[in-house]
N, C-alpha and C positions, 0 to 999 in steps of 0.2 A: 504494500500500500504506500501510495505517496504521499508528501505534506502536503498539505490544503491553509493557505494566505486567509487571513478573514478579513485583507481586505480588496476589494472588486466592485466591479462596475457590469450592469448588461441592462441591454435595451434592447427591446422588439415592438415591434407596430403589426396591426394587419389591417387589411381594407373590407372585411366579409365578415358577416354580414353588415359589420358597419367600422368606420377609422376607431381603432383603439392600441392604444399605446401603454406599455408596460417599462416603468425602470425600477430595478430592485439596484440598492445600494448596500454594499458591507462592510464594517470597520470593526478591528480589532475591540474586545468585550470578554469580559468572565465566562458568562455565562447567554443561553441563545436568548437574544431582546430585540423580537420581532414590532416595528409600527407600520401599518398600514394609512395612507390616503385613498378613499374610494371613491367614487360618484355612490347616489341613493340608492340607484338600479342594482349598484353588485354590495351594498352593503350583506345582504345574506349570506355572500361567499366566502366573506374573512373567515370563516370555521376552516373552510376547504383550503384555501392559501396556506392559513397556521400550521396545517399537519402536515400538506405536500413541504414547505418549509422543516418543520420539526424530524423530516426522515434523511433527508439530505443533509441539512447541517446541522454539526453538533454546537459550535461557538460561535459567535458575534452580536452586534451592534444591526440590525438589515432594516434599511426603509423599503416599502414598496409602493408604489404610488400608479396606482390605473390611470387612463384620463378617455374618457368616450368621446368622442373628439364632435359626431352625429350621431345622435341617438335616433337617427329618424330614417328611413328610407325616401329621399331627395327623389328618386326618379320616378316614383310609384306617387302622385297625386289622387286624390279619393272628394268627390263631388257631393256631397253630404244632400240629397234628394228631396229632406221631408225639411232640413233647414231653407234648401232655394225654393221651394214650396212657399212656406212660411213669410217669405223673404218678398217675393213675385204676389204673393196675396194683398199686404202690405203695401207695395206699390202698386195696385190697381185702386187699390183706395184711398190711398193717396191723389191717384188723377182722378178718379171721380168727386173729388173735393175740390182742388185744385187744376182749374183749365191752363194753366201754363205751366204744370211739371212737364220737366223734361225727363226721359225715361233714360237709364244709367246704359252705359255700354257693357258688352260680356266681360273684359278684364275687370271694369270696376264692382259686376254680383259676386267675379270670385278672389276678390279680396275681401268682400262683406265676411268678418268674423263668423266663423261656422262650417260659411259655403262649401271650399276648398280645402282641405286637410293633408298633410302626407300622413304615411299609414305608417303606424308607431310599430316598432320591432317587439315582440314578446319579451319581456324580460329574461326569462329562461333561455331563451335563444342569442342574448348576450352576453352571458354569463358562462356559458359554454365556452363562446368562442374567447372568452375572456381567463377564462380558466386554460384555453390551450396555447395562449402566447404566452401567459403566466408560466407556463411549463416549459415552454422553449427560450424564455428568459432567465429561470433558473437553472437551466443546463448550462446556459451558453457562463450564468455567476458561478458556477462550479468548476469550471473547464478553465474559467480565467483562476480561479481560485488555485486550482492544481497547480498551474503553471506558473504564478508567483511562486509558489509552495517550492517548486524545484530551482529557485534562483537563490530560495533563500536558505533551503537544503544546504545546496554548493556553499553557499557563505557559510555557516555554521558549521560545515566540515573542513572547510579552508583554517578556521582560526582555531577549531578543536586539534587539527595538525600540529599549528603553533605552539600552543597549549604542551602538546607533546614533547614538544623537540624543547624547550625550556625545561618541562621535568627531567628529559633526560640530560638535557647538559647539567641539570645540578647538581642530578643523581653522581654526577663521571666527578664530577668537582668534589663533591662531599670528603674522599678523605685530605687531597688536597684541603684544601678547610678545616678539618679537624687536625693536621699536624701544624700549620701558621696559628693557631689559635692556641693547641698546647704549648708552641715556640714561644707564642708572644705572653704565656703567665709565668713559665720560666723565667724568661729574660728579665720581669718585674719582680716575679722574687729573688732572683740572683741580685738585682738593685740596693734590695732592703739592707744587704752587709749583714745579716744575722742573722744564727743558724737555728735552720726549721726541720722541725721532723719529717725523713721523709716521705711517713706513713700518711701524715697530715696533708702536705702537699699531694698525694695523692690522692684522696679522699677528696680534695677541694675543687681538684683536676675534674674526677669524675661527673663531679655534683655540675659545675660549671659546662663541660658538653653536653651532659645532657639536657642544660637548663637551653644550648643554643643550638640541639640535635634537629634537624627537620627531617630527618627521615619516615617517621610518623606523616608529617604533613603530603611527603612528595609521595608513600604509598596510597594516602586517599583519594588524593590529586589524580594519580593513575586509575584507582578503580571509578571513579565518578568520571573520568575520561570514557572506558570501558561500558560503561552504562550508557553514556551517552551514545556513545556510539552503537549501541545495542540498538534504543528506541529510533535511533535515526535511520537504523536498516529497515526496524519493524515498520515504521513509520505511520500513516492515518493519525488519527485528535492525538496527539499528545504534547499540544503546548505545555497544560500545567504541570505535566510529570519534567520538561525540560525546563520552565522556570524554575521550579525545585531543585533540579541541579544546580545551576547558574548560583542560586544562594550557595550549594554547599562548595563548590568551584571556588567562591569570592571568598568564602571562611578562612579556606584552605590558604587564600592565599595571600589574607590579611596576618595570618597566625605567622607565614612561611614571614613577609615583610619583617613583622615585630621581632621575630628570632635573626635577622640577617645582622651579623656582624664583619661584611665585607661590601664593598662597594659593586661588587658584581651581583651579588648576592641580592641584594637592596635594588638595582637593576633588573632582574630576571621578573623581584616580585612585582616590581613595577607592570613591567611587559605582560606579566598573567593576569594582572591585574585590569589594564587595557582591553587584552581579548577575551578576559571573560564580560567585562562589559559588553564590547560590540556585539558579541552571544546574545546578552542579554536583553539588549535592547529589540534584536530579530525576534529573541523568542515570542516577545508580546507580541508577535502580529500573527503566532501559528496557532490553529486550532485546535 
């Protein structure tokens, strides 16, 4: 399965039975937070939108907004019979009252309110067609969805790389590091002129690498690397399970910072510190 972006764009229009147009909008969200805009006619169909919506995605923020553009069938005109009846009655009564009415021409009976009508579409029969662009606009947010999805896959595996290659250089560096460290407390006690046990001095040796050991940090660093990478092969909804890393990622490598007592050291955490941000930043837009 692939990632899926929650955020997207799709648009469809149709002209049959009547112009109606469909945009659904998606932005990264917790949790699925559907708003719909409708016209009156398709108010009874938000149930059916909600659920076709609810099986396709699992995360975001979605507008959807119909707009009927004619609700009327323009080319189909309807002559309303008992109205120009009514109408024609009216005016003969009129001239038998009045010797100088003039008697109206044919365009002006069928603008007389009633006369002329177009013949209104069934509702049910917009709602349909409205429900099948609704469908072919949520393909087309899905499909863009996907494909953000795999841009931002590739990013997230590009820096979890990086992420790698920092552990492993530090991993290579570690005992380098731990023999300048025990150098440089020797050399301080050798300073002092005065003689220490050097049972004591060992002891303090001890206590002191382990206080500045990060090898705890660089193995979890690796196994939440390993995870990651795990859900990124699985892949489908698993933003919050990958924000969850990201926090335990930045722990790690806030702990790794505070324990650096070299300047490369202090640099590396910096740089993991970097790329687990820019992770983290991507992660919020996956679903």
């Amino acid at each position: 399965m692939t990632l899926h972006s929650m955020t997207a764009f799709a648009r469809e229009t149709a002209s049959a039975p009547t112009t109606l147009v469909v945009e659904l909008r998606s932005v990264n969200h917790r949790y699925l937070d559907c708003h719909f805009k409708l016209p009156d006619s398709l108010r009874a169909l938000e149930p059916k939108l909600r659920d076709g919506l609810a099986k396709t995605l699992k995360r975001g923020k979605l507008d959807c907004h119909i707009r009927v553009v004619d609700a009327a069938n323009k080319d189909s005109l309807e002559v309303n019979p008992e109205r120009l009846a009514s109408l024609l009655k009216a005016l003969d009564q009129i001239r038998a009252q009045t010797a100088d009415a003039s008697a109206p021409n044919t365009l002006e009976l069928l603008q007389f309110p009633g006369v002329c009508q177009a013949q209104e579409l069934e509702e049910s029969t917009v709602q349909q067609a409205a429900f099948r662009v609704f469908e072919s606009a949520l393909q087309n947010l899905q499909e863009s969805r996907a494909r953000e999805g795999l841009h931002l896959e590739e990013f997230l595996r590009r820096r979890l790389a990086g992420i790698g290659k920092e552990v492993e250089a530090l991993r290579l560096a570690l005992p380098a590091l731990r023999n300048r460290q025990e150098e440089r407390l020797r050399k301080r006690l050798d300073e002092l002129e005065q003689p220490l046990d050097e049972g004591r001095i060992e002891q303090e040796l001890v206590m002191l690498l382990q206080k500045a050991d990060v090898e705890e940090e660089l193995d979890r660093l690796e196994a939440h690397i390993d995870e990651t990478t795990r859900i990124l092969d699985k892949g489908g909804p698993c933003g919050r399970r990958l924000d969850f890393l990201m926090q335990e990622l930045n722990r790690e490598a806030n702990t790794l910072s505070s324990k650096a007592t070299t300047s490369s050291t202090t640099q590396s955490a910096v740089e993991l510190k970097v790329l687990i941000e820019q992770m983290r930043e991507q992660v919020q837009n996956i679903e």
